[in-house]
C-alpha positions as semicolon CSV with decimal commas, in nm:
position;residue;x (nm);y (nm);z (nm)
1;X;24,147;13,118;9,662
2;X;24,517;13,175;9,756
3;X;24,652;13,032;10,053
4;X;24,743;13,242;10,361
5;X;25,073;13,377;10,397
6;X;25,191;13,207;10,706
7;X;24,997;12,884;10,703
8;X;25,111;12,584;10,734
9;X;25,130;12,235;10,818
10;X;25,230;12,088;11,103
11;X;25,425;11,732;11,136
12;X;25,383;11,608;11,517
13;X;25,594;11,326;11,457
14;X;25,786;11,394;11,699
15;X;25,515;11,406;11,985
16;X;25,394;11,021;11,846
17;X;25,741;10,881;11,839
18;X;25,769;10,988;12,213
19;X;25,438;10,887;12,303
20;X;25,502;10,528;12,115
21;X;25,834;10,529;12,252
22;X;26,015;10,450;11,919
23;X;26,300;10,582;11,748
24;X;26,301;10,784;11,399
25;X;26,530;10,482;11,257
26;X;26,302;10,232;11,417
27;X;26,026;10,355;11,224
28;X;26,242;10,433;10,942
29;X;26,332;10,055;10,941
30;X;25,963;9,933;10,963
31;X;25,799;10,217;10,627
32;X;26,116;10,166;10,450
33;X;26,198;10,468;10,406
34;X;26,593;10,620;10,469
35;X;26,621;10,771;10,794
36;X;26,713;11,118;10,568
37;X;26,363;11,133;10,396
38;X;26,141;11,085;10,742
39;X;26,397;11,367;10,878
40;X;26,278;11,608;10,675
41;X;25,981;11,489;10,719
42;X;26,008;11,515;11,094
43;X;26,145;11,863;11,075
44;X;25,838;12,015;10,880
45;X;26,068;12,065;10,559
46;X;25,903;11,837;10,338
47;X;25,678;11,992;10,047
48;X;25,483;11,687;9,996
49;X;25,430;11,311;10,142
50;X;25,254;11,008;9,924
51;X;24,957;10,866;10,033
52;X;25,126;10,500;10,089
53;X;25,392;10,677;10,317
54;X;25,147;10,855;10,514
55;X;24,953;10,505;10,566
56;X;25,265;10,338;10,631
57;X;25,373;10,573;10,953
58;X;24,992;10,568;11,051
59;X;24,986;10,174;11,067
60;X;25,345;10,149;11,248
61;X;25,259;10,439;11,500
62;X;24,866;10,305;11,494
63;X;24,798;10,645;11,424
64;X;24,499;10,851;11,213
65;X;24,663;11,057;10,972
66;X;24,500;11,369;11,143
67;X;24,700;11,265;11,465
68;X;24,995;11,305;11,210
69;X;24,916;11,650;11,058
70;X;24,823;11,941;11,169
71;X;24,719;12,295;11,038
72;X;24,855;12,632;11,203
73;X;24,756;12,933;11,102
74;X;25,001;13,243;11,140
């Protein structure tokens, strides 16, 4: 079945960071990833995020990955 035309997922990073009160290079520091990657990241421009990344945010923002990721419809 094809996906909708307009779907998609949504990254509430942002919303977590705030409510953690952390920084995108703080948490960037802690996963190890560069600050560049968890922008796009942040921004809803990535295509695709590993497993081991997505664990990695959820354990530094004590977070379910659900919490992280979202689905919109449109």
């Amino acid at each position: 079945m094809p996906a909708e035309e307009g779907a998609n997922i949504v990254v509430k990073l942002d919303d977590l960071l705030h409510a953690r009160r952390m920084t995108l290079t703080e948490l960037a520091d802690r996963v190890g990833l560069t600050l560049a990657n968890l922008s796009i990241l942040k921004t809803g421009k990535a295509k695709a995020i590993r497993f081991s990344t997505l664990e990695a945010i959820c354990r530094e923002l004590e977070c379910q990955p659900g919490e992280l990721l979202g689905y919109e419809a449109k």
